[in-house]
C-alpha positions as CSV (number, residue, x, y, z in Angstrom):
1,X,-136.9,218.6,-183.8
2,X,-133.1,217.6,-184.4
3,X,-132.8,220.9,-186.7
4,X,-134.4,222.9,-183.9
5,X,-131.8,221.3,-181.0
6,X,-129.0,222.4,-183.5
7,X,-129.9,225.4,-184.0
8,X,-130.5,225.8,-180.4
9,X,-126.7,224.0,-179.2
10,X,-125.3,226.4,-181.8
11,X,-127.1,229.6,-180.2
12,X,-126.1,228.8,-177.1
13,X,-122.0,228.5,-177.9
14,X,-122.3,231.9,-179.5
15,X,-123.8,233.0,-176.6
16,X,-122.1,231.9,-173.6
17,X,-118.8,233.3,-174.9
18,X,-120.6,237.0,-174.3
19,X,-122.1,235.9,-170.7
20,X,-118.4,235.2,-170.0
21,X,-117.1,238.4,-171.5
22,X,-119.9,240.2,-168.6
23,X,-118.8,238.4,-166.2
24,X,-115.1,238.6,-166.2
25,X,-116.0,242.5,-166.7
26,X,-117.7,242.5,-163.7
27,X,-115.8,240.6,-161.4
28,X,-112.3,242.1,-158.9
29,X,-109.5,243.1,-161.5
30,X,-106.7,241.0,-162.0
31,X,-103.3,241.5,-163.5
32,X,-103.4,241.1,-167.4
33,X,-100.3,240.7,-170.0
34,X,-100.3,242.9,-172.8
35,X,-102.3,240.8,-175.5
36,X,-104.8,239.7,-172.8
37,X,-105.1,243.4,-172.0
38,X,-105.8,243.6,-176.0
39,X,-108.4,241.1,-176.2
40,X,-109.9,242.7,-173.2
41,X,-110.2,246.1,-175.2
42,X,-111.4,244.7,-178.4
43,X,-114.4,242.7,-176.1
44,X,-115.2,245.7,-174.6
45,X,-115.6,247.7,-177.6
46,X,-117.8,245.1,-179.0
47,X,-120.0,244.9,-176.4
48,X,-120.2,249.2,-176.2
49,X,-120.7,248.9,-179.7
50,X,-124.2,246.8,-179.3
51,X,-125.2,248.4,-176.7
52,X,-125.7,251.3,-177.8
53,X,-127.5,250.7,-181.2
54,X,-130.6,252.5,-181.1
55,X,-132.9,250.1,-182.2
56,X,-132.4,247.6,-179.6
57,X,-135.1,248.8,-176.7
58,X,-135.2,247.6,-173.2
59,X,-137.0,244.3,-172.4
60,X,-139.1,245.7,-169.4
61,X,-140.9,243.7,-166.8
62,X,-143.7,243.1,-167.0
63,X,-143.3,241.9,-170.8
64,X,-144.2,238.3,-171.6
65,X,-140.4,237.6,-172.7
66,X,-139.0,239.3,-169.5
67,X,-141.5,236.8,-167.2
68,X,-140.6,233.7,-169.5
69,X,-137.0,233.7,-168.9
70,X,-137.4,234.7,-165.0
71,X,-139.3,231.5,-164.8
72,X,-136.9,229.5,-166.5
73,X,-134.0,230.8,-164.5
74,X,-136.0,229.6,-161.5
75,X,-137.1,226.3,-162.9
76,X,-133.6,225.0,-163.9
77,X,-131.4,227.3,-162.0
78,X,-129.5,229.2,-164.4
79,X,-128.4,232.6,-163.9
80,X,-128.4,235.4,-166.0
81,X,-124.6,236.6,-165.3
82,X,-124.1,238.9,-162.7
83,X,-121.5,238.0,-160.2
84,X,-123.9,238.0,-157.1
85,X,-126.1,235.0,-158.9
86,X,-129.5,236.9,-158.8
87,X,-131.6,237.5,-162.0
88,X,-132.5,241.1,-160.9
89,X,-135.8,240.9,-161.4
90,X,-136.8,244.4,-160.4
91,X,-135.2,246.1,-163.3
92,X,-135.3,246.3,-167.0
93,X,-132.9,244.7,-169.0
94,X,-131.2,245.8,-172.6
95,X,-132.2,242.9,-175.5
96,X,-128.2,242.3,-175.6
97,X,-128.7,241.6,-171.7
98,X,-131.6,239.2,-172.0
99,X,-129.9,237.5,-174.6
100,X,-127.4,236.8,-172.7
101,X,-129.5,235.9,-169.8
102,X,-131.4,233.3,-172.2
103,X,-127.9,232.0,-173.6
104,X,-127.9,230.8,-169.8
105,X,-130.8,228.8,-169.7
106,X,-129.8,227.6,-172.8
107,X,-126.5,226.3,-171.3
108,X,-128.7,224.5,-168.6
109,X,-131.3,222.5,-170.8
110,X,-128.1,221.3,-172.8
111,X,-126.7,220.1,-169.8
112,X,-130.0,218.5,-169.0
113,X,-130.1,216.7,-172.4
114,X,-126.5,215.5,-172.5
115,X,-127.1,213.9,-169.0
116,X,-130.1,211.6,-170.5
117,X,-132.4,214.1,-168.4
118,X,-134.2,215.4,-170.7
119,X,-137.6,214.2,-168.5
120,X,-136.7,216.9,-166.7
121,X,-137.6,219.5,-169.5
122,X,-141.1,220.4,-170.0
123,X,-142.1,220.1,-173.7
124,X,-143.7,224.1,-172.5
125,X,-140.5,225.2,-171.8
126,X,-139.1,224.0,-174.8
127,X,-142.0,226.0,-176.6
128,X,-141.4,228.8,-174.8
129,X,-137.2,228.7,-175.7
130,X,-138.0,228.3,-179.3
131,X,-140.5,231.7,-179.2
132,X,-137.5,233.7,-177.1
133,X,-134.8,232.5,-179.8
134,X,-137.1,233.4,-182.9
135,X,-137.9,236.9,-181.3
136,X,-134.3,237.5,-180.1
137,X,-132.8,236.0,-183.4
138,X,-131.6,239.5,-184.4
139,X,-129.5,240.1,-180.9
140,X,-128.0,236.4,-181.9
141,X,-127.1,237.2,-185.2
142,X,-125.0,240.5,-184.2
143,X,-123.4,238.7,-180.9
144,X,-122.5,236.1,-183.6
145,X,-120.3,238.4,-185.6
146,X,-118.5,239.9,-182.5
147,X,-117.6,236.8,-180.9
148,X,-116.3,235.6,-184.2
149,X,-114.5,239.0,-184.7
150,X,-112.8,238.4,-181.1
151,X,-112.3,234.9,-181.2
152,X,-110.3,235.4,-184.5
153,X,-108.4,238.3,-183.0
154,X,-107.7,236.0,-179.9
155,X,-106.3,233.3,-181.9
156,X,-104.6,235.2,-183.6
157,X,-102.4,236.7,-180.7
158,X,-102.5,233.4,-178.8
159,X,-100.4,232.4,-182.4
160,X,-98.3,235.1,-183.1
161,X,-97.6,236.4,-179.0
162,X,-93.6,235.9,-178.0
163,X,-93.7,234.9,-175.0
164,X,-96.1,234.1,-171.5
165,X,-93.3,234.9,-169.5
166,X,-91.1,237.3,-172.0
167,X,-91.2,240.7,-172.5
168,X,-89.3,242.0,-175.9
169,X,-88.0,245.5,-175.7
170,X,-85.4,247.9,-177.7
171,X,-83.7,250.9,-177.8
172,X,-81.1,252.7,-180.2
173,X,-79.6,255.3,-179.7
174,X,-77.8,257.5,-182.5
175,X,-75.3,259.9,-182.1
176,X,-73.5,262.7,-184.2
177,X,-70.5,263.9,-182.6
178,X,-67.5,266.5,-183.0
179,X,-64.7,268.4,-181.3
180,X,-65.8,272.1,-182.4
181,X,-62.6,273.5,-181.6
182,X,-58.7,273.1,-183.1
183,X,-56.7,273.1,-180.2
184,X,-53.7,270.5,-178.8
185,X,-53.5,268.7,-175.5
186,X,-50.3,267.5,-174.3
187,X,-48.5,268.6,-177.5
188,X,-50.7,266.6,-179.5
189,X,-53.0,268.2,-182.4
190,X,-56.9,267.5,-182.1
191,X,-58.3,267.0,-185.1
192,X,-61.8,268.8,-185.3
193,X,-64.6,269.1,-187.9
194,X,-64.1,265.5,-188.1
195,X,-67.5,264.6,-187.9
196,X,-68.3,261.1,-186.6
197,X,-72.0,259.0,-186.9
198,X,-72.5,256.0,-184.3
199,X,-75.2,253.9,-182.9
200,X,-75.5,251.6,-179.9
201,X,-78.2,249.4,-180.2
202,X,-80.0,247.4,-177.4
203,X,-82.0,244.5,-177.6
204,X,-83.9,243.2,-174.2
205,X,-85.9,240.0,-173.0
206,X,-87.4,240.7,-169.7
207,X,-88.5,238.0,-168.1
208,X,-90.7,236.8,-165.0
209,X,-91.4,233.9,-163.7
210,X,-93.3,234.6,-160.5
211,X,-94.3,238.0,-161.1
212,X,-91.7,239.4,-158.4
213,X,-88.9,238.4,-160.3
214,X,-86.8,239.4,-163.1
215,X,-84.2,238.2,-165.8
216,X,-83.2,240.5,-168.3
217,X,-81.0,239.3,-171.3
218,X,-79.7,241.9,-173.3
219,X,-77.9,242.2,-177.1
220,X,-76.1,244.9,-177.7
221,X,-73.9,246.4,-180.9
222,X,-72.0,249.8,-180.0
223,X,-69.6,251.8,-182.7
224,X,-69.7,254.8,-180.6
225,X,-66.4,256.3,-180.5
226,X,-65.3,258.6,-177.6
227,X,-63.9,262.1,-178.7
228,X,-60.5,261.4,-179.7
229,X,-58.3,264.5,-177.8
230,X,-55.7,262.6,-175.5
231,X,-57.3,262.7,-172.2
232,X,-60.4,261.0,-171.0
233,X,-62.0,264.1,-169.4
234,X,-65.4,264.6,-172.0
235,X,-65.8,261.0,-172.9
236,X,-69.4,260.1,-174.0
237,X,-71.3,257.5,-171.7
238,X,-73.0,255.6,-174.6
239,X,-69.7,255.5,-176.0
240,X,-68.4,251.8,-176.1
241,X,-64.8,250.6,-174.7
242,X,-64.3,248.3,-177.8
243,X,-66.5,250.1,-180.6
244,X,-67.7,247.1,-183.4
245,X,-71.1,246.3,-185.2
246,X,-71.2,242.9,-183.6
247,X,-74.4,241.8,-181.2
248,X,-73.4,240.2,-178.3
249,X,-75.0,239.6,-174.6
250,X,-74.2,242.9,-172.7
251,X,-76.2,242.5,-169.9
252,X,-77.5,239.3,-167.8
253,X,-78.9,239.3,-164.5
254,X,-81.5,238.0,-162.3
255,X,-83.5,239.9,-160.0
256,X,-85.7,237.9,-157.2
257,X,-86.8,239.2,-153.6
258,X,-85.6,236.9,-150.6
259,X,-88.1,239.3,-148.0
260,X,-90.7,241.8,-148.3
261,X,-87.5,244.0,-147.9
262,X,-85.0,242.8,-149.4
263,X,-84.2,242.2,-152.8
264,X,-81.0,240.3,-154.2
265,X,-79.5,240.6,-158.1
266,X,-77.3,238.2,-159.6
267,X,-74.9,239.5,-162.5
268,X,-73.2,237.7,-164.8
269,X,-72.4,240.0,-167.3
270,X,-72.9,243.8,-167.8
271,X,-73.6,245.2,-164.3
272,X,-73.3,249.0,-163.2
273,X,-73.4,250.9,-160.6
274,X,-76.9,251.6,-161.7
275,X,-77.5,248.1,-161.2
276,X,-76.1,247.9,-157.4
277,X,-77.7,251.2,-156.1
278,X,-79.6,254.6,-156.9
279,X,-77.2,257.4,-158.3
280,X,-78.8,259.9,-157.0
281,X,-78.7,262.1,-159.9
282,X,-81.5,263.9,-162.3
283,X,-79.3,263.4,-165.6
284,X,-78.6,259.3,-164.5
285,X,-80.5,257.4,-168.1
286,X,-77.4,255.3,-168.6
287,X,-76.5,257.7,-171.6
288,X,-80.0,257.3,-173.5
289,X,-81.3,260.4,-171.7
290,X,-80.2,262.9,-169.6
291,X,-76.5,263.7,-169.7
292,X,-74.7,262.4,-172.7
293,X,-71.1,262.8,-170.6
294,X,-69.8,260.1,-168.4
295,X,-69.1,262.9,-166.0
296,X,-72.3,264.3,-166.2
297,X,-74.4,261.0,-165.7
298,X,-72.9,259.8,-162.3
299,X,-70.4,260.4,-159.8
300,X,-67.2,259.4,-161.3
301,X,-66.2,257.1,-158.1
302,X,-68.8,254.5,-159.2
303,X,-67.1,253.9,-162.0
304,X,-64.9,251.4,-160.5
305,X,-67.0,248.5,-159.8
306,X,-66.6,245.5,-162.2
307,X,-69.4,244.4,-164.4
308,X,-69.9,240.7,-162.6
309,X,-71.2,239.3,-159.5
310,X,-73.9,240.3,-156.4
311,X,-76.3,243.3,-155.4
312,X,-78.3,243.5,-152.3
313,X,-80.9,245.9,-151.8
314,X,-82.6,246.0,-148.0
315,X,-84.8,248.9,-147.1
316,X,-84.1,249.6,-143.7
317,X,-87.8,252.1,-143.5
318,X,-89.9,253.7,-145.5
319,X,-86.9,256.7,-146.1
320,X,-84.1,255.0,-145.8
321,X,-82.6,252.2,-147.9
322,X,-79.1,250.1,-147.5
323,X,-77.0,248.5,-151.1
324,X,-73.9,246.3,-150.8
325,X,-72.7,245.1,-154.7
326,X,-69.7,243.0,-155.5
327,X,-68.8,243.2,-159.2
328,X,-65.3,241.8,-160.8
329,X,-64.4,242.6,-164.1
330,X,-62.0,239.3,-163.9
331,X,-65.0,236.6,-162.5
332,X,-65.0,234.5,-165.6
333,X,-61.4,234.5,-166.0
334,X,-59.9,231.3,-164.6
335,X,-56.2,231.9,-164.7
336,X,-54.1,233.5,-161.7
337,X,-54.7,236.7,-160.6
338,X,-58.0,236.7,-161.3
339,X,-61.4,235.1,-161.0
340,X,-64.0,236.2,-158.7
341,X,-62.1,237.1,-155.3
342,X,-58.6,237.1,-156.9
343,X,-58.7,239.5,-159.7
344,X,-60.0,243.2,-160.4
345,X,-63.2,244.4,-158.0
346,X,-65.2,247.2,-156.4
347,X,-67.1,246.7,-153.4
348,X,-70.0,249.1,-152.7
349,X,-72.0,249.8,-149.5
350,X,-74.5,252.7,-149.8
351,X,-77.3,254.2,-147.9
352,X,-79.8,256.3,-149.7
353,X,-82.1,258.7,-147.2
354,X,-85.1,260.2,-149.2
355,X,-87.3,261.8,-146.4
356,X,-89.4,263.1,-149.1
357,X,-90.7,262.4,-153.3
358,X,-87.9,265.5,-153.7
359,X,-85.4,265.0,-151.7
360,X,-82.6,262.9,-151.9
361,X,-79.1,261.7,-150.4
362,X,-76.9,259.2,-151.1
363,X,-73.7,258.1,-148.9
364,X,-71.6,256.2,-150.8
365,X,-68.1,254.1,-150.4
366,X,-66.3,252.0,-152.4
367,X,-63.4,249.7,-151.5
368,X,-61.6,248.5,-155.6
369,X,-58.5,246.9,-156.6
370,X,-57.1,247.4,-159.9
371,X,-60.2,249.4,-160.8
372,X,-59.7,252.9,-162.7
373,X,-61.9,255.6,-163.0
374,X,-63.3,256.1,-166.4
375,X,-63.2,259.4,-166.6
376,X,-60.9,262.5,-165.8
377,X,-57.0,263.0,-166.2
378,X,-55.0,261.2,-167.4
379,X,-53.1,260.7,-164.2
380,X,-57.2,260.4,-162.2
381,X,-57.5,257.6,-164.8
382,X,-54.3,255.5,-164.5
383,X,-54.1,256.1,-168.1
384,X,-50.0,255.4,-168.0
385,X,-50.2,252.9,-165.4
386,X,-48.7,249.5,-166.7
387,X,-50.5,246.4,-166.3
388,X,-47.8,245.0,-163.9
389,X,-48.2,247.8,-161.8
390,X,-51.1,247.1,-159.5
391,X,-53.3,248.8,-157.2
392,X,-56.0,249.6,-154.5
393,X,-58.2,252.5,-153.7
394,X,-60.8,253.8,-151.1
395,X,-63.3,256.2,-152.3
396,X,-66.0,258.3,-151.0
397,X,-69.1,259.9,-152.3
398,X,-71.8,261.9,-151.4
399,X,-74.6,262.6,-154.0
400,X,-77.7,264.9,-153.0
401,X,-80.7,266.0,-155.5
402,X,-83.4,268.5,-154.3
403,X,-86.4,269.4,-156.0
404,X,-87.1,272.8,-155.5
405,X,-89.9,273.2,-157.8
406,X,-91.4,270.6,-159.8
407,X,-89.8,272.5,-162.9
408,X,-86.4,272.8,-161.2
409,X,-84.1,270.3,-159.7
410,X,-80.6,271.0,-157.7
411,X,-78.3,268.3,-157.4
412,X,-75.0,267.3,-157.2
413,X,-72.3,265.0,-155.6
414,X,-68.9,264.8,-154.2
415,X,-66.0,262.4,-154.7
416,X,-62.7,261.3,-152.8
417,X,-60.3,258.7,-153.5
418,X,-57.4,257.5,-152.4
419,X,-55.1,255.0,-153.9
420,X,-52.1,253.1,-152.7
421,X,-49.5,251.8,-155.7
422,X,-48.7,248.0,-154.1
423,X,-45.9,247.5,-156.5
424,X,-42.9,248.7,-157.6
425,X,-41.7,251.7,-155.2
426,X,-45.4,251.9,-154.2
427,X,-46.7,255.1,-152.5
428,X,-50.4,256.9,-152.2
429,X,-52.4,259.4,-154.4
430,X,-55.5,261.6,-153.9
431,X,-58.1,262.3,-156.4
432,X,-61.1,264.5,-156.0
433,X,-63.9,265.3,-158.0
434,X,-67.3,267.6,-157.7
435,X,-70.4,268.6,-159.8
436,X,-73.3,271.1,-159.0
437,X,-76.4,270.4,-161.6
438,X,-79.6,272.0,-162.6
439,X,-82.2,270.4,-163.9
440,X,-85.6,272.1,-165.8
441,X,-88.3,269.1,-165.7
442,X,-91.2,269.7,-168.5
443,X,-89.7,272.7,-170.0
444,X,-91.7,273.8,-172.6
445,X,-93.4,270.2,-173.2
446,X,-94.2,267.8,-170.7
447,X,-91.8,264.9,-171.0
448,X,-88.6,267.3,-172.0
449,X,-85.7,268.0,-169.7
450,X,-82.7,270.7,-170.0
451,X,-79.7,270.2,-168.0
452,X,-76.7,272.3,-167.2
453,X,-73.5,270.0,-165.4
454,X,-70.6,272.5,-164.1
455,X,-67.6,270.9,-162.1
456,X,-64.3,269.4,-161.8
457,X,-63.5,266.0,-163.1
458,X,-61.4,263.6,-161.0
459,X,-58.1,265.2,-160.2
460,X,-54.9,264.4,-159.1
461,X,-54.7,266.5,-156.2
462,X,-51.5,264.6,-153.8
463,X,-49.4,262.2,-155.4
464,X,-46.2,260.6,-153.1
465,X,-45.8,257.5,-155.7
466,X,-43.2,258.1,-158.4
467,X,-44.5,255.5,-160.7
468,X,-44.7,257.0,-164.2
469,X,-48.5,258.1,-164.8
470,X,-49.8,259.0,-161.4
471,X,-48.2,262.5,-161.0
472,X,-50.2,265.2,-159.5
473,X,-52.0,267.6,-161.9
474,X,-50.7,270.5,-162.1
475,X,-53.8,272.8,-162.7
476,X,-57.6,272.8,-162.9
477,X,-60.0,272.0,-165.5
478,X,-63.4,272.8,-165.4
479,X,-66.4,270.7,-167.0
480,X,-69.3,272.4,-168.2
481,X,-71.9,270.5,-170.0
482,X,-75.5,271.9,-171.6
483,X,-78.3,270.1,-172.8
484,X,-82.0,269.5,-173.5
485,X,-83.8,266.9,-173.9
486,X,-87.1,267.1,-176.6
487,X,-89.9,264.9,-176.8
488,X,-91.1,263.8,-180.2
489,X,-93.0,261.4,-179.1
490,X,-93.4,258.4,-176.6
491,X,-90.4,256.5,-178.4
492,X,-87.9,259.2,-179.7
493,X,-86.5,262.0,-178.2
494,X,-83.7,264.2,-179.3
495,X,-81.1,265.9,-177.5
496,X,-78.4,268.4,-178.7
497,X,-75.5,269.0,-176.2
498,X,-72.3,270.8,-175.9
499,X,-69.4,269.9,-173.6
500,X,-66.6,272.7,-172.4
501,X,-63.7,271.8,-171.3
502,X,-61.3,274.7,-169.9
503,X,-57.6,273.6,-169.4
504,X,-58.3,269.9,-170.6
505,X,-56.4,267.3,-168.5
506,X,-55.8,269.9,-166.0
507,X,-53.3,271.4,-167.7
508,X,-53.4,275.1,-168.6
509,X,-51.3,274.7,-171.6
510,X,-54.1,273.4,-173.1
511,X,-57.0,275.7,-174.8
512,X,-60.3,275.6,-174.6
513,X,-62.3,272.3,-176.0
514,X,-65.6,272.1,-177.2
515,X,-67.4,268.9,-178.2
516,X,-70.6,268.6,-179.6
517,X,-73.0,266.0,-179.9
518,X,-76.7,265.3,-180.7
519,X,-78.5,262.3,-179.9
520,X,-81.5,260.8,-181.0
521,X,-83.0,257.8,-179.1
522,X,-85.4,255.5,-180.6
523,X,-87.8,253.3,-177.8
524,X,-89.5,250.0,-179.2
């Protein structure tokens, strides 16, 4: 008798761990991480896989086994595992099914015994228990081996998983570069066939707490060089400021909604416009996809918020949403003259209408203070200006995309700022800036995208401040950009590109550049 009630507690664990696999199948979906979602596949898979053995027929009825077990489940209320609590008499069951029914029961009586109840339990019904476990022993045996499978695959994850809360993500992105042309700007030589080989690699933890939330910590090493040809005008988004093989945080910020509207994102590091508002713009994949120029990614205005501070996101309707982002390039920076209110900014407000899934506009300004523009003349770019000499702008975008097809994409934007020198004999300049792009979705393979960029980059167009370096251009360069993007698969794409620049730093005495690059961006 003790061998049988061992063999029978035994059963039963196997057992119950399938019942509970049926049940959780059955019941209202609810959101999974990534190794639950595994575990979930592998159960599945085990319990299509004994279902559909041949040689395990229906238990019908009116068969002696099928009439045992609806007595038992009505004797000592255990149900057979369907969400509503009902045996389902009426209909024939599959041996895995019954099995698991009986692995209820099962559960019961040892419930029973382990409360000293064991009166309670007819020595027929233990009789009849032992007959359904002899006959059903081979249904027990299999289940055995796929909750073992599952429960070492379980344990396994639950070991070796990173994180509850943590996501681990990664991207690299590798880039071959050259000028293609030999040609001098501002009376300097540019050196080309001078082939260069970088890489700017991104580690992320994404992180949530509540589920609504978000922190995202990101390492980053970036050797990228930007073309070297004396003007900034064709510089390379991925590129990095202060190229070097060392992994530092780039980016950390917390994301967390204060309304059903309204979402709020603290920076402390590493923050774009990207990070404040929409772009507006096809080619916008923060220099992993899309365009591979800083021109060509984003209106050049929004290049002059800082990297640190606040973003508030309201949506104001369905179709129409409001941002407001301050971000300081000097917030950490204690000494005087800068710090959070004191030093270097750009304060955005922008409302983004998109009436329809194609259809987009964005109404942008932006009120800086000693906060460039990255890219453009030299004079656009304050490339001259001495660090003594300070300054403020007001600048004004609008940015528009249209899908016209779902193959083909119009866009562009619109840029106006204008700057006041506050030091030395002061005075005001205008810079403008433009773009027209066309985008080809899906061409030829789903998941591709070719992109052709024509405009000017941020000019000088009015200068009345006679501080060395912000001089009005004197002619007009134009920026015409090329590229496509292939899928290889789900992580990598490639992407050659070509970037023309006529009259470079808007200076007709300059010929023709061409700068070629192809980059390859591996998704982990």
């Amino acid at each position: 008798m003790q061998k049988f009630w061992t063999y029978l507690i035994a059963s039963s664990t196997v057992v119950s761990s399938i019942l509970c696999m049926n049940a959780a199948a059955k019941a209202e979906p609810v959101p999974v991480t990534n190794s639950e979602q595994q575990v979930n596949n592998s159960q599945e898979q085990a319990v299509s896989q004994v279902t559909s053995v041949s040689q395990l027929s229906d238990v019908q009825p009116n068969d002696w086994a099928f009439q045992a077990l609806q007595s038992l489940v009505e004797r000592y209320g255990c149900v057979a595992g369907y969400p509503n609590a009902t045996f389902r008499g009426n209909r024939a069951l599959s041996r895995y099914e019954f099995a698991a029914g009986l692995n209820a029961c099962l559960d019961r009586v040892n419930e029973l015994i382990a409360t000293a109840t064991s009166d309670l339990v007819s020595k027929q019904d233990l009789a009849t228990i032992q007959k359904l476990q002899k006959d059903f022993s081979g249904e027990l045996v299999t289940l055995r081996g796929r909750v073992d499978t599952v429960e070492a695959k379980t344990a396994e994850l639950e070991n070796n998983q990173f994180s509850t809360t943590t996501k681990l993500q990664g991207q690299v992105v590798a880039v071959v570069s050259d000028v293609l042309t030999n040609q001098q700007v501002d009376r300097a030589d540019i050196p080309g066939k001078n082939t260069t080989l970088g890489a700017r690699t991104r580690v992320e933890f994404v992180s949530s707490f509540t589920g609504q939330d978000t922190l995202l910590t990101r390492l980053e090493s970036n050797n990228i060089n930007n073309p070297n040809i004396n003007t900034p005008e064709g510089n390379l988004f991925f590129a990095s400021s202060d190229p070097g093989n060392n992994f530092s945080i780039a980016t950390l910020s917390y994301t967390f909604p204060v309304s059903k509207n309204t979402q709020v994102k603290l920076i402390a590091t590493g923050g774009a416009a990207d990070d404040v508002t929409s772009t507006v713009n096809l080619f916008d994949g923060d220099g992993a996809f899309g365009a591979v120029s800083t021109f060509g990614t984003r209106n050049p205005i929004y290049g002059q918020l800082g990297d640190k501070g606040i973003a508030v996101n309201h949506q104001l309707g369905d179709k129409i949403g409001l941002s407001l982002g301050y971000l300081s390039s000097t917030a950490n920076n204690p000494t005087p003259g800068n710090g959070l209110f004191d030093g270097n900014y750009g304060a955005l407000a922008q409302l983004t209408v998109k009436p329809s899934d194609r259809i987009s506009l964005g109404l942008t300004y932006i009120n800086s203070y000693n906060q460039p523009l990255l890219t453009g003349s030299n004079n656009a770019t304050l490339t001259n200006l001495t660090p003594d000499e300070k300054f403020s702008s007001n600048s004004y975008g609008v940015q528009a995309s249209l899908g016209i097809s779902q193959k083909f994409v119009l866009g562009g934007w619109a840029g106006y700022t204008n700057s006041q020198v506050l030091t030395g004999t002061k005075g005001e300049f205008d810079t403008w800036n433009y773009a027209v792009t066309l985008g080809f979705p899906d061409l030829g393979k789903k998941g591709n995208l070719a992109g052709v960029i024509a405009g000017m980059e941020p000019k000088v167009t009015s200068s009345s401040a006679t501080v060395t370096g912000v001089a009005k251009d004197p002619n007009t360069s134009y920026h015409i950009e090329g590229f496509y993007q292939y899928k290889v698969s789900d992580n990598i794409t490639i992407t050659p590109a070509v970037i023309w620049l006529t009259a470079p730093n808007h200076n007709d005495s300059n010929g023709n550049l061409v700068i070629g690059a192809l980059r390859t961006t591996f998704s982990f």
